[in-house]
mmCIF file of the N, C-alpha and C atoms, coordinates in Angstrom:
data_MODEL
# 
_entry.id   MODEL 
# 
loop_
_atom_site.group_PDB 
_atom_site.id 
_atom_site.type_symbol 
_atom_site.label_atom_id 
_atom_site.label_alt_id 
_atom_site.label_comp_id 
_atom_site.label_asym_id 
_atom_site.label_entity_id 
_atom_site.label_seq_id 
_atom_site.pdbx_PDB_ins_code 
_atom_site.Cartn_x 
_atom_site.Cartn_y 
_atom_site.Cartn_z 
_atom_site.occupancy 
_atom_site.B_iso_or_equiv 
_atom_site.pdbx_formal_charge 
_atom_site.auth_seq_id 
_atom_site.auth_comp_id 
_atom_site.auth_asym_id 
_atom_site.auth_atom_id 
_atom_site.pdbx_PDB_model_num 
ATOM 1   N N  . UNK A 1 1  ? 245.919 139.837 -98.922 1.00 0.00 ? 1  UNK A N  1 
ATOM 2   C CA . UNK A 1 1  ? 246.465 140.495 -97.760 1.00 0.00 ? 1  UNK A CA 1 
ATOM 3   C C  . UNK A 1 1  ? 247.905 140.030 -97.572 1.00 0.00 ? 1  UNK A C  1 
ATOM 4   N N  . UNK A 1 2  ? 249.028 141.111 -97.336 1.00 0.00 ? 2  UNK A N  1 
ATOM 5   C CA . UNK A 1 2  ? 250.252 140.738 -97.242 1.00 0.00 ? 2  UNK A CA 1 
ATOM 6   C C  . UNK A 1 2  ? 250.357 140.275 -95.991 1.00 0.00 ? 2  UNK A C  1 
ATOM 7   N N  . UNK A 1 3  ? 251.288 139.329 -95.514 1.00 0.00 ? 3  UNK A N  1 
ATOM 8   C CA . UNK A 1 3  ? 251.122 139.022 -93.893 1.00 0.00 ? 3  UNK A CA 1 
ATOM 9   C C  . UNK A 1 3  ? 252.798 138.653 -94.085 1.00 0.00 ? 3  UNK A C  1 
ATOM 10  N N  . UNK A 1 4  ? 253.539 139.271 -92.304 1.00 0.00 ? 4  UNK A N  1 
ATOM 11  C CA . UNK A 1 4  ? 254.709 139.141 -92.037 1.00 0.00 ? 4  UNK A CA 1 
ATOM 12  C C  . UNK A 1 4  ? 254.842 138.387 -90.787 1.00 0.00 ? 4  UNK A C  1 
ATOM 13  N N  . UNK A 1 5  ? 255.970 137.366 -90.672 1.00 0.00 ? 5  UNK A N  1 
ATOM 14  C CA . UNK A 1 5  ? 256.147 137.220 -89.263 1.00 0.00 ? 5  UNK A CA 1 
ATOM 15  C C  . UNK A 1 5  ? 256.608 138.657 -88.283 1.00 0.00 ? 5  UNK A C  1 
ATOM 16  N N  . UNK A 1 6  ? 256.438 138.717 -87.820 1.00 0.00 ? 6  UNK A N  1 
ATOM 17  C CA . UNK A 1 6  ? 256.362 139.849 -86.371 1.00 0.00 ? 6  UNK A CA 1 
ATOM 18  C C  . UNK A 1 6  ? 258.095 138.678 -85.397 1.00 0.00 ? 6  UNK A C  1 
ATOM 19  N N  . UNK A 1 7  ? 259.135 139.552 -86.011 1.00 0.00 ? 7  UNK A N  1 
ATOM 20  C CA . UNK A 1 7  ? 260.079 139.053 -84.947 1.00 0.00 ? 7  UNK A CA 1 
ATOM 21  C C  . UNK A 1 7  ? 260.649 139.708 -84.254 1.00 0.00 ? 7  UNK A C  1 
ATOM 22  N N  . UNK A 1 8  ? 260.435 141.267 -84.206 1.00 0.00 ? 8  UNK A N  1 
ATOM 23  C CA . UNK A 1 8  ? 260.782 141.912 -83.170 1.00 0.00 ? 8  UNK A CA 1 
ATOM 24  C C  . UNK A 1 8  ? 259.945 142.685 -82.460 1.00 0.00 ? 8  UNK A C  1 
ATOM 25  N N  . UNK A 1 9  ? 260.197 142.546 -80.880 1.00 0.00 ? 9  UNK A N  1 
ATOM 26  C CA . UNK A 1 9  ? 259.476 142.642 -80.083 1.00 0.00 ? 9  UNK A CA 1 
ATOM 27  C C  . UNK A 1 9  ? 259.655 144.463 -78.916 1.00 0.00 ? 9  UNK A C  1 
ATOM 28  N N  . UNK A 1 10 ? 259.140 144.927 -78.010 1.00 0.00 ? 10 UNK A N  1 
ATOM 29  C CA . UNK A 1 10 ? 259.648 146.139 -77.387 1.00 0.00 ? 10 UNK A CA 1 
ATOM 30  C C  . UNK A 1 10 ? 259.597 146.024 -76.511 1.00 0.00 ? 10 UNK A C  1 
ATOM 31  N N  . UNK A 1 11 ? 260.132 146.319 -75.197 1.00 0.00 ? 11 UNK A N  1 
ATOM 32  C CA . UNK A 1 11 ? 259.426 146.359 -73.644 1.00 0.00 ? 11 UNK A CA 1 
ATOM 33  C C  . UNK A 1 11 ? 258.291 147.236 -73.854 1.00 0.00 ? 11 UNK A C  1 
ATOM 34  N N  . UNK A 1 12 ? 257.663 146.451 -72.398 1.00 0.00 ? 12 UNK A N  1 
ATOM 35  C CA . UNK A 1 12 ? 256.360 147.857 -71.932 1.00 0.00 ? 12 UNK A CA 1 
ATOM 36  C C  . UNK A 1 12 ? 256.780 148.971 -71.778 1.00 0.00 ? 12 UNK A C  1 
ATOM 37  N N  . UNK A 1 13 ? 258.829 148.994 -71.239 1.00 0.00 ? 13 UNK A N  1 
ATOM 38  C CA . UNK A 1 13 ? 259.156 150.307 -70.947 1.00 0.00 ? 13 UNK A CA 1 
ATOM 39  C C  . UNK A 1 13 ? 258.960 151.259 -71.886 1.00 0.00 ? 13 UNK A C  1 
ATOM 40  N N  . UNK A 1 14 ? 259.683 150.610 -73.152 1.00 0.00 ? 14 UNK A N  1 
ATOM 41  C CA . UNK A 1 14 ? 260.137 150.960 -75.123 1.00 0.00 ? 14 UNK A CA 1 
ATOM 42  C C  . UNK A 1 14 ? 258.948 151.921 -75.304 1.00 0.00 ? 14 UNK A C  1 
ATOM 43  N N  . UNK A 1 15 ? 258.011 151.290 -75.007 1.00 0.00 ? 15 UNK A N  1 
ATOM 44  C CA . UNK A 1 15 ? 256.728 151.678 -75.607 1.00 0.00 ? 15 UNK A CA 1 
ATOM 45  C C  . UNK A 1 15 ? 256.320 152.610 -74.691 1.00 0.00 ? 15 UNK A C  1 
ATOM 46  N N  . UNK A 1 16 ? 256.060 152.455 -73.361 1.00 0.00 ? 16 UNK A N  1 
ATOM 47  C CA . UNK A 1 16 ? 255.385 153.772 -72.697 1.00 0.00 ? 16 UNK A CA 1 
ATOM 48  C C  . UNK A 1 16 ? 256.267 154.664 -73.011 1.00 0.00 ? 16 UNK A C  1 
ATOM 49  N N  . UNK A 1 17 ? 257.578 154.625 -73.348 1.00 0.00 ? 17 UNK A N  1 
ATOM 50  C CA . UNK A 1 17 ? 258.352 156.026 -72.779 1.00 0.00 ? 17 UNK A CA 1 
ATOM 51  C C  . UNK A 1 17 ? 257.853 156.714 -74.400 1.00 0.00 ? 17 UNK A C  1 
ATOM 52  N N  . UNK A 1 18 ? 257.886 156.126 -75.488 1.00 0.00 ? 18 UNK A N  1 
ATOM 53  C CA . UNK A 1 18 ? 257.541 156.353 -77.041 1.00 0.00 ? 18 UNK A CA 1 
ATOM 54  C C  . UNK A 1 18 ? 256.318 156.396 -76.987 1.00 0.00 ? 18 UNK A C  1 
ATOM 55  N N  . UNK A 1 19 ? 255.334 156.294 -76.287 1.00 0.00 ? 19 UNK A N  1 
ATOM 56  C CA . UNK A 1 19 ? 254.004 157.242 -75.916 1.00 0.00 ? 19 UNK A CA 1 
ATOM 57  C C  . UNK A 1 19 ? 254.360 158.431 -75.197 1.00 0.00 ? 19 UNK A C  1 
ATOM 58  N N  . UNK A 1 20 ? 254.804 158.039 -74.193 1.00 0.00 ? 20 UNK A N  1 
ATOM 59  C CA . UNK A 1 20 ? 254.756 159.499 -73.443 1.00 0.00 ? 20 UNK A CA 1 
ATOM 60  C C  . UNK A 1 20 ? 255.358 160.717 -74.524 1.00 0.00 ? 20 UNK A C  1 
ATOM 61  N N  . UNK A 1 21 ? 256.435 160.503 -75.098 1.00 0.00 ? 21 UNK A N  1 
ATOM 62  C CA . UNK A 1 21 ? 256.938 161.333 -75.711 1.00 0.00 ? 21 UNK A CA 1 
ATOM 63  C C  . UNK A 1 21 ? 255.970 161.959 -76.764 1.00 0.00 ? 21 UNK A C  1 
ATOM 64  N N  . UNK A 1 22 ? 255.416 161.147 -77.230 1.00 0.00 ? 22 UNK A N  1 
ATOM 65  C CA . UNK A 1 22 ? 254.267 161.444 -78.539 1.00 0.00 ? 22 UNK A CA 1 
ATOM 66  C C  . UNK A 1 22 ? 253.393 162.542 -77.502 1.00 0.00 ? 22 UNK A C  1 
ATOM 67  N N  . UNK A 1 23 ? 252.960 161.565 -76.609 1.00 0.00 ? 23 UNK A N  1 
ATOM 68  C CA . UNK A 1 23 ? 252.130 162.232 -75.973 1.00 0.00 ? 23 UNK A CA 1 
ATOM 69  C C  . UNK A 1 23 ? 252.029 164.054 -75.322 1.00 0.00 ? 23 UNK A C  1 
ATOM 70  N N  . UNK A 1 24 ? 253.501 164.462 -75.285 1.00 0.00 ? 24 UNK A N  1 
ATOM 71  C CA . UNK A 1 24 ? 254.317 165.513 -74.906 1.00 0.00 ? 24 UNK A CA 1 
ATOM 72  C C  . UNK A 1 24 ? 254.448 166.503 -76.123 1.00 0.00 ? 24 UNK A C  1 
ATOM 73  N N  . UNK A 1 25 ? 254.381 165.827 -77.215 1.00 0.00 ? 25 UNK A N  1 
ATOM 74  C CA . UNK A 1 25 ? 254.799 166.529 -78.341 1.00 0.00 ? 25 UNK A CA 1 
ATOM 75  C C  . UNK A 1 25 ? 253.056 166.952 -79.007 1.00 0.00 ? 25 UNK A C  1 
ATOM 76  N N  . UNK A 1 26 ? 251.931 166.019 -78.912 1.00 0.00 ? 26 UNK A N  1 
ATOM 77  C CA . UNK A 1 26 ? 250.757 166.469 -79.043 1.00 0.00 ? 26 UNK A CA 1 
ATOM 78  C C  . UNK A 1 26 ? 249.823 167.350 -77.952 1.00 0.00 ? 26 UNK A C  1 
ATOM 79  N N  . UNK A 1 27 ? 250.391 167.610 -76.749 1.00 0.00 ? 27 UNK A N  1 
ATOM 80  C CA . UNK A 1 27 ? 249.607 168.161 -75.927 1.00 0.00 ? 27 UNK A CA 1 
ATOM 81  C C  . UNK A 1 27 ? 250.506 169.735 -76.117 1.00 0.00 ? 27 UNK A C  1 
ATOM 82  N N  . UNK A 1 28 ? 251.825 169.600 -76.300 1.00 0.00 ? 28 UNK A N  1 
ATOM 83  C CA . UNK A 1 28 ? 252.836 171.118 -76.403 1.00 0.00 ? 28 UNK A CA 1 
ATOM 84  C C  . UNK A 1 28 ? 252.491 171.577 -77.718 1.00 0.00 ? 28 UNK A C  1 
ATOM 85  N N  . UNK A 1 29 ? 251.953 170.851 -78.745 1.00 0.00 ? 29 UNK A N  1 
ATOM 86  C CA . UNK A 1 29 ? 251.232 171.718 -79.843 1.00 0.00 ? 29 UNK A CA 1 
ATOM 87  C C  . UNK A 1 29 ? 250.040 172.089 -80.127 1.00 0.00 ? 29 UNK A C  1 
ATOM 88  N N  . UNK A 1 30 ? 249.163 171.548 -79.372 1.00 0.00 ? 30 UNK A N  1 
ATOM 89  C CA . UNK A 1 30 ? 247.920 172.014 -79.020 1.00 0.00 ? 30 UNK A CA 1 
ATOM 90  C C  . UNK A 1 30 ? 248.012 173.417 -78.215 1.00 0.00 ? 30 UNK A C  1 
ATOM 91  N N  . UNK A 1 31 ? 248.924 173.346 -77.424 1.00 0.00 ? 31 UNK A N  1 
ATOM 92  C CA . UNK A 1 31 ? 248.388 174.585 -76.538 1.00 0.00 ? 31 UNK A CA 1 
ATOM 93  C C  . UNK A 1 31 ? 249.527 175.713 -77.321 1.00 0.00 ? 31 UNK A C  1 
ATOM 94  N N  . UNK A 1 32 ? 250.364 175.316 -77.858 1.00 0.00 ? 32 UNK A N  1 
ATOM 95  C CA . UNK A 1 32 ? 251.026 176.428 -79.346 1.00 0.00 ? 32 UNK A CA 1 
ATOM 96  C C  . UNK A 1 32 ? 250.204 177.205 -79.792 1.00 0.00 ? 32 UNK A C  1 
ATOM 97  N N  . UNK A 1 33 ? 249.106 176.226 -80.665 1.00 0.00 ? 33 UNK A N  1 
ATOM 98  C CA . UNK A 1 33 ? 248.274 176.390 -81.075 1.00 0.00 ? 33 UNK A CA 1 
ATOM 99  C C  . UNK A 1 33 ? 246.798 176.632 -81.285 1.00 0.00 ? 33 UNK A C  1 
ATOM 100 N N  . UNK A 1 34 ? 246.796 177.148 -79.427 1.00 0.00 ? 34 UNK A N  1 
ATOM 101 C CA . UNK A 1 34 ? 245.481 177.143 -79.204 1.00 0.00 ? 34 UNK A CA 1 
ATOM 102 C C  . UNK A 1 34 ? 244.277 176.425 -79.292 1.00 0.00 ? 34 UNK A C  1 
ATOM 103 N N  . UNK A 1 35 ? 244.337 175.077 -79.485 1.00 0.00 ? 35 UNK A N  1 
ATOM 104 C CA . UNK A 1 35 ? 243.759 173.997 -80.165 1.00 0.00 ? 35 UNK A CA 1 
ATOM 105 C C  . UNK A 1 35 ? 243.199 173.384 -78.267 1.00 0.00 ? 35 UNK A C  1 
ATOM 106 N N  . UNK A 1 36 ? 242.446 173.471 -77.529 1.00 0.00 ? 36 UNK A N  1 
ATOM 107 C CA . UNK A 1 36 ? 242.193 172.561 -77.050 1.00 0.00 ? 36 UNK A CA 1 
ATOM 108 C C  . UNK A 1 36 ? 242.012 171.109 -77.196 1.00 0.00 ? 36 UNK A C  1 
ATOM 109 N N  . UNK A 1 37 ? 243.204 170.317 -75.759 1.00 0.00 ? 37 UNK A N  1 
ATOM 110 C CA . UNK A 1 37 ? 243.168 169.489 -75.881 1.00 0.00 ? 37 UNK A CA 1 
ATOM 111 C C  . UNK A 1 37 ? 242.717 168.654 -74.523 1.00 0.00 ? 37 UNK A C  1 
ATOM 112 N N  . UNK A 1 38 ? 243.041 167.336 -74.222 1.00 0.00 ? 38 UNK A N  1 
ATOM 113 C CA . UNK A 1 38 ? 242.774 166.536 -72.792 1.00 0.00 ? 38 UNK A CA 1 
ATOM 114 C C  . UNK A 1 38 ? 243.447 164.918 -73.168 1.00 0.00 ? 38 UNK A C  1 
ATOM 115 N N  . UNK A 1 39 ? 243.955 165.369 -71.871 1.00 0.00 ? 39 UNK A N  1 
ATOM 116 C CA . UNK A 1 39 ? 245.038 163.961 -71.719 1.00 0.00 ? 39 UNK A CA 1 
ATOM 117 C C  . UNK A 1 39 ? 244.257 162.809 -70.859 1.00 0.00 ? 39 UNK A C  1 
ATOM 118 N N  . UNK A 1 40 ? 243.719 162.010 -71.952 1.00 0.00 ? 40 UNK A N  1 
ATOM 119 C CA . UNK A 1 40 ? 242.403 160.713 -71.739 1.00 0.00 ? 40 UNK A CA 1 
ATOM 120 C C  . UNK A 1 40 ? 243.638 159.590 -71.070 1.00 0.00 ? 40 UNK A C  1 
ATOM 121 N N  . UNK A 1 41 ? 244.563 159.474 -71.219 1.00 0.00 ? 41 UNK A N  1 
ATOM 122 C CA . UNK A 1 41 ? 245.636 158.601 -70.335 1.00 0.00 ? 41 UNK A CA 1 
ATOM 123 C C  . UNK A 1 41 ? 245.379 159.175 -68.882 1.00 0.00 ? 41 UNK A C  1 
ATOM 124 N N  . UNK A 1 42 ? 245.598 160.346 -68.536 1.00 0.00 ? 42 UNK A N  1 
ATOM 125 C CA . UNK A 1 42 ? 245.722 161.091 -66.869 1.00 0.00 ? 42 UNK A CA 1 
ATOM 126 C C  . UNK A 1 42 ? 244.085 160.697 -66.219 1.00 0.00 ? 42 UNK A C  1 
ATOM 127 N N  . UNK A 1 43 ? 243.051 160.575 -67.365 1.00 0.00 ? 43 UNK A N  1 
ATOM 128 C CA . UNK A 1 43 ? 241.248 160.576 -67.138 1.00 0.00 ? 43 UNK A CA 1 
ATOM 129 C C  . UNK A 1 43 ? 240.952 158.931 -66.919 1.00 0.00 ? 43 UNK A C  1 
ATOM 130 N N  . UNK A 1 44 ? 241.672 157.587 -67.497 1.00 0.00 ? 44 UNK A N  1 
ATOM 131 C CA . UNK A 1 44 ? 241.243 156.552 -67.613 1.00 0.00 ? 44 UNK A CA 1 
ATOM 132 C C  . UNK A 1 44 ? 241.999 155.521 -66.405 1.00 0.00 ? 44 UNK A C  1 
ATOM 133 N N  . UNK A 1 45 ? 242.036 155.236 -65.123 1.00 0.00 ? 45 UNK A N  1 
ATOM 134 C CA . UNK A 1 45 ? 242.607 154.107 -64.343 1.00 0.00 ? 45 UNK A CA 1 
ATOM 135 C C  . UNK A 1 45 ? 243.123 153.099 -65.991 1.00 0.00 ? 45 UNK A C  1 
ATOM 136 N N  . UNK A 1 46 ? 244.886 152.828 -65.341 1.00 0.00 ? 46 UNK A N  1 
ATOM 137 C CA . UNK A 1 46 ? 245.273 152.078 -66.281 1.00 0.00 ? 46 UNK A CA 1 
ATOM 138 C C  . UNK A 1 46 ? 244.828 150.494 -66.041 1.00 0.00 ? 46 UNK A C  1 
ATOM 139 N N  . UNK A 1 47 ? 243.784 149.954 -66.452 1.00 0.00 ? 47 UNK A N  1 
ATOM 140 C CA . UNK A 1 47 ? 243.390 148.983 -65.577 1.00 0.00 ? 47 UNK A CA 1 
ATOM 141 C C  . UNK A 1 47 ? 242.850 147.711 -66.146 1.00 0.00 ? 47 UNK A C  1 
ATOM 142 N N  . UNK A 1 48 ? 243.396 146.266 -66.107 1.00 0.00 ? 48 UNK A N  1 
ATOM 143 C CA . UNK A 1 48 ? 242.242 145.265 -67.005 1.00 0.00 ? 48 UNK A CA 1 
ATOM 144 C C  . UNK A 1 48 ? 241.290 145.955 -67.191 1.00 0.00 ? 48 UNK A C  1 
ATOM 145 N N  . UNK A 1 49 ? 240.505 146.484 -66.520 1.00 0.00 ? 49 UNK A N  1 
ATOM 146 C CA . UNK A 1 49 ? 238.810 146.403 -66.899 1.00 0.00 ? 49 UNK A CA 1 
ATOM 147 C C  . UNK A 1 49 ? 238.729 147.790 -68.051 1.00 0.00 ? 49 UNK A C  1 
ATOM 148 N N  . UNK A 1 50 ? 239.845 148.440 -68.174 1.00 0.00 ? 50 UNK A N  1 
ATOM 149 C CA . UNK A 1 50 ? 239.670 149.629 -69.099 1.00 0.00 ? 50 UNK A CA 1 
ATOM 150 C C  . UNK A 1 50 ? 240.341 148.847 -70.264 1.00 0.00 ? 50 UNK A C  1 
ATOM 151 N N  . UNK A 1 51 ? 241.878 148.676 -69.938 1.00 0.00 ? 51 UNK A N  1 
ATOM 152 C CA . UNK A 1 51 ? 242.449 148.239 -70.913 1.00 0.00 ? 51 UNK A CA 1 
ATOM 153 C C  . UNK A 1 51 ? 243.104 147.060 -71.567 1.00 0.00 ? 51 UNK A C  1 
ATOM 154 N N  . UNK A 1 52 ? 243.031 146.055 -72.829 1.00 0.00 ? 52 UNK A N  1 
ATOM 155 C CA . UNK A 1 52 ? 243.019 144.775 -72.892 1.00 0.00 ? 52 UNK A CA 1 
ATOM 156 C C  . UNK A 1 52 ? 244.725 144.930 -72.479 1.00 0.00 ? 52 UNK A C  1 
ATOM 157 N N  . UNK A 1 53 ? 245.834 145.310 -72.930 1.00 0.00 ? 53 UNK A N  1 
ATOM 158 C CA . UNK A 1 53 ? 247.160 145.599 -73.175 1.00 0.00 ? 53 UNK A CA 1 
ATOM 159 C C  . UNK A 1 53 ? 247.835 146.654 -73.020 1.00 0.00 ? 53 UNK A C  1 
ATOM 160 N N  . UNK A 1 54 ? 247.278 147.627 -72.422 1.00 0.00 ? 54 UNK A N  1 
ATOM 161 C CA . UNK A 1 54 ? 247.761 148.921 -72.271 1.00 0.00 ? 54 UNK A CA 1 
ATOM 162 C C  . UNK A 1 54 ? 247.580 149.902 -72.847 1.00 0.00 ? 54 UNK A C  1 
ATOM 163 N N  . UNK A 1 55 ? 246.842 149.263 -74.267 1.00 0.00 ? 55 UNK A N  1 
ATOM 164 C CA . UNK A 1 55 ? 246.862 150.101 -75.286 1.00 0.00 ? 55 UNK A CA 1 
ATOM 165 C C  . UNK A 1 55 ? 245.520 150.474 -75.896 1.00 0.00 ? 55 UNK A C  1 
ATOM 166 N N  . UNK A 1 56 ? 244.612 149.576 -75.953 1.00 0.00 ? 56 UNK A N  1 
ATOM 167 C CA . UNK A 1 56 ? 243.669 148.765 -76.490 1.00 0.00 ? 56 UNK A CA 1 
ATOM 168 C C  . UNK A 1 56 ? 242.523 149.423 -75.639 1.00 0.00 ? 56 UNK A C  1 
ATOM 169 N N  . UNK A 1 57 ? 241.420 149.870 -75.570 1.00 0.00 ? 57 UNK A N  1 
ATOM 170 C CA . UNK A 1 57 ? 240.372 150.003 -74.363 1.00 0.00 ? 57 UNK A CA 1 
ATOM 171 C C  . UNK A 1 57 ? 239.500 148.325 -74.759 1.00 0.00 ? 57 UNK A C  1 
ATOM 172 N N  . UNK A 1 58 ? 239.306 148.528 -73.533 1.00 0.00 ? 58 UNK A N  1 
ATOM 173 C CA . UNK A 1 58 ? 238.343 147.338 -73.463 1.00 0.00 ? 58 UNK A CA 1 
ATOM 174 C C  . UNK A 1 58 ? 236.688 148.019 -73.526 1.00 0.00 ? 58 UNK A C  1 
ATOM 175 N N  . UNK A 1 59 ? 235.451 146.713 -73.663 1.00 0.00 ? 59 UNK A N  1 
ATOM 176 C CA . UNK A 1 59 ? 234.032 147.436 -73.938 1.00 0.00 ? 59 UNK A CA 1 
ATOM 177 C C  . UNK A 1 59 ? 233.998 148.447 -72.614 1.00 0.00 ? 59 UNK A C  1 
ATOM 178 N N  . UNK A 1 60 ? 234.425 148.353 -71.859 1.00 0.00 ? 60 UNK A N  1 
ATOM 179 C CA . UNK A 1 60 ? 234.251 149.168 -70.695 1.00 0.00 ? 60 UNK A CA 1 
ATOM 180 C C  . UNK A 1 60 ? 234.937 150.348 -70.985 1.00 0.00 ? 60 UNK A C  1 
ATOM 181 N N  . UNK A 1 61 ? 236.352 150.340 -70.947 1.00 0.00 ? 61 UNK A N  1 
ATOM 182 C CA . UNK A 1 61 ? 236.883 151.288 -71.200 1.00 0.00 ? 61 UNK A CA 1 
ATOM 183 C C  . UNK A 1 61 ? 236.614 152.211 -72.121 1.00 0.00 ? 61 UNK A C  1 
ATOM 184 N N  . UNK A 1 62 ? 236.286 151.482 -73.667 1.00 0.00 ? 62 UNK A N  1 
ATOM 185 C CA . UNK A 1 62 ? 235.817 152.194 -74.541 1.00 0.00 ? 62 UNK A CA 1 
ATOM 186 C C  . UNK A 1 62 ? 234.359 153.120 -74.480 1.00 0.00 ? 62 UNK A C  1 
ATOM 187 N N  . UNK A 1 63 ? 233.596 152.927 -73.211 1.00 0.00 ? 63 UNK A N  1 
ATOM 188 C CA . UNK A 1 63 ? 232.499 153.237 -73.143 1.00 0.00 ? 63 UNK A CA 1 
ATOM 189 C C  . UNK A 1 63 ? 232.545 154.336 -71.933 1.00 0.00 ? 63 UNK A C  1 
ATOM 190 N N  . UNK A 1 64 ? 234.247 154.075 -71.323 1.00 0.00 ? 64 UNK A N  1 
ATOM 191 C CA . UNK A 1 64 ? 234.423 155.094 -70.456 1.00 0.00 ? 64 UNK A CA 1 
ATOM 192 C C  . UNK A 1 64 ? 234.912 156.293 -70.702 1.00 0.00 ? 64 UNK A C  1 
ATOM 193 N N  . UNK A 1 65 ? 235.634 156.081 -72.363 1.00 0.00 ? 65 UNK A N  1 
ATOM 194 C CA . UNK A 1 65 ? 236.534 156.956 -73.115 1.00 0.00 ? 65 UNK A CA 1 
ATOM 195 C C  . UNK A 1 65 ? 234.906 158.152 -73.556 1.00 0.00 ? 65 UNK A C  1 
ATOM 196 N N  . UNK A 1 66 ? 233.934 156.882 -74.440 1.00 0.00 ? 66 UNK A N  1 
ATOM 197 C CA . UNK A 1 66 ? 232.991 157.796 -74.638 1.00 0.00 ? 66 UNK A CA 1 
ATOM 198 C C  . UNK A 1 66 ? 231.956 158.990 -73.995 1.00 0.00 ? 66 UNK A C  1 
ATOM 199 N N  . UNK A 1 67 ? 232.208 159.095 -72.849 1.00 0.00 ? 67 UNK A N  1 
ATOM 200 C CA . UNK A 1 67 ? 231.600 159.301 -71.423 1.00 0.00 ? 67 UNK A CA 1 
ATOM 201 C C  . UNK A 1 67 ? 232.594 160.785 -71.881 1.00 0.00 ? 67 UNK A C  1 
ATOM 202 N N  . UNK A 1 68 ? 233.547 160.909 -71.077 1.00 0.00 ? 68 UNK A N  1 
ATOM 203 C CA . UNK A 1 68 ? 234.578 161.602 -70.725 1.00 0.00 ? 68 UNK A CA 1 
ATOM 204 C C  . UNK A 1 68 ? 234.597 162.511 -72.108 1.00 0.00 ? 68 UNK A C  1 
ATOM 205 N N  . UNK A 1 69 ? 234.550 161.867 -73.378 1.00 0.00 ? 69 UNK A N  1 
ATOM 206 C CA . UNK A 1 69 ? 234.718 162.923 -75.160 1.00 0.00 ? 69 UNK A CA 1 
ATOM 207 C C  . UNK A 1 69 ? 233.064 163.387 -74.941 1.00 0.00 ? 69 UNK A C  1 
ATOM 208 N N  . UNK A 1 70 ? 232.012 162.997 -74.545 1.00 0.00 ? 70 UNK A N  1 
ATOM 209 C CA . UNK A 1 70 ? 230.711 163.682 -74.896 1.00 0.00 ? 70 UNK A CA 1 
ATOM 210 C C  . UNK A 1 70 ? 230.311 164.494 -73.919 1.00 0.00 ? 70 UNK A C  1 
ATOM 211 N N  . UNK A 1 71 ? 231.205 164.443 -72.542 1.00 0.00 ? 71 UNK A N  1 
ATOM 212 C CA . UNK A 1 71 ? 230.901 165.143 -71.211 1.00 0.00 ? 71 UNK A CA 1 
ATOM 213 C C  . UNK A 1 71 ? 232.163 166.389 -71.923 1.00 0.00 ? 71 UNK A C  1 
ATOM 214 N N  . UNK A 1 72 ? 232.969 166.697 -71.991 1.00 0.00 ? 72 UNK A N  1 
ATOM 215 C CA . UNK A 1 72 ? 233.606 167.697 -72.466 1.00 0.00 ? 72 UNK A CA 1 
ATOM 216 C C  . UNK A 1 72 ? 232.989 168.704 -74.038 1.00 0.00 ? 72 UNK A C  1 
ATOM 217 N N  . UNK A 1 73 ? 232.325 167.751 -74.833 1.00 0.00 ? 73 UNK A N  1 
ATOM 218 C CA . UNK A 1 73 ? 231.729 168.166 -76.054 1.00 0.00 ? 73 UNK A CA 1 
ATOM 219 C C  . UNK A 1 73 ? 230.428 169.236 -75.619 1.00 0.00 ? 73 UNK A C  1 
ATOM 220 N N  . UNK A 1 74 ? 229.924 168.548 -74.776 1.00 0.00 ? 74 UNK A N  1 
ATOM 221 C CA . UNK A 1 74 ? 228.317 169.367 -74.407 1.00 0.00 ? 74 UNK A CA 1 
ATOM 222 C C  . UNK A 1 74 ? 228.903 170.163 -73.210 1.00 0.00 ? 74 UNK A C  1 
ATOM 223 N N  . UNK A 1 75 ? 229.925 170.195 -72.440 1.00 0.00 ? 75 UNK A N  1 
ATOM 224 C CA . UNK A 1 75 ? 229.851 171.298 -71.683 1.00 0.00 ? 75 UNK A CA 1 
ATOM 225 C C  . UNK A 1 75 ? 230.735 172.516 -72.377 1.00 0.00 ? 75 UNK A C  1 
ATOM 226 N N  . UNK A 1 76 ? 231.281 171.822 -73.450 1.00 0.00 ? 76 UNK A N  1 
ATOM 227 C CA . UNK A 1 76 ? 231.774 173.320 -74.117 1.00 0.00 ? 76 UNK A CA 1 
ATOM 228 C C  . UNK A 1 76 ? 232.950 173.488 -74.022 1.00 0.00 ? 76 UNK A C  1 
ATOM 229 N N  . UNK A 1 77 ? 234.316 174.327 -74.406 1.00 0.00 ? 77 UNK A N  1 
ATOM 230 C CA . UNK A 1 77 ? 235.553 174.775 -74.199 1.00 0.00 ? 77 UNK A CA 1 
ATOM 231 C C  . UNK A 1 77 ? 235.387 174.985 -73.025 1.00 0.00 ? 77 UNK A C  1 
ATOM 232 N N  . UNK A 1 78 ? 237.258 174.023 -72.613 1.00 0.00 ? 78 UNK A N  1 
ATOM 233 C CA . UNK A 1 78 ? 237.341 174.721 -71.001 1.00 0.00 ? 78 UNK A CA 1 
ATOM 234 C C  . UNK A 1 78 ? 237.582 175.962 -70.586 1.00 0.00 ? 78 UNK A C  1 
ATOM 235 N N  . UNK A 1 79 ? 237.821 177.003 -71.703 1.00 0.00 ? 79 UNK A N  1 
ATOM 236 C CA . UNK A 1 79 ? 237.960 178.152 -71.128 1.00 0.00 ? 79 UNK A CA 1 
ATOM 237 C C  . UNK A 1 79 ? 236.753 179.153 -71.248 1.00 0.00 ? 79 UNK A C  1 
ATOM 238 N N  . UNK A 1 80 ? 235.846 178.743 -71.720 1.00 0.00 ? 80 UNK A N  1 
ATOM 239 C CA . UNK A 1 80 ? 234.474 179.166 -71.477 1.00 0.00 ? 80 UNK A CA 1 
ATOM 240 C C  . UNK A 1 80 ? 233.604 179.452 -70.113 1.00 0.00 ? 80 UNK A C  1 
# 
């Protein structure tokens, strides 16, 4: 396994704003493309108990993520 020191670092700002943007650019091509989608950031409290780092779900969170993907799966397209 190759391993590097890690010497540069980002703000929390760096990084949310370089999510959000991602985030902007995958939800505006979904609906291009007719592709239903759902913004699980707007669905999850940003919160210790969801998330270890902001980024990361925690067992909770991850079990809250799963909730929210199998409650949309079995009720079907939202435009149904």
């Amino acid at each position: 396994m190759i391993t590097q020191d890690v010497k540069t670092f980002y703000s929390h700002e760096v990084i949310f704003d370089l999510m959000k943007r991602i985030e902007d650019v995958v939800l505006a091509s979904a609906a291009k493309h007719g592709v239903e989608s759902f913004n699980m950031h707007a669905a999850l409290e940003p919160s210790k108990e969801n998330y270890y780092d902001h980024f990361h779900f925690t067992p909770i969170g991850s079990a809250r993520v799963a909730r929210v993907v199998c409650d949309i799966i079995t009720q079907g397209p939202a435009s149904a």
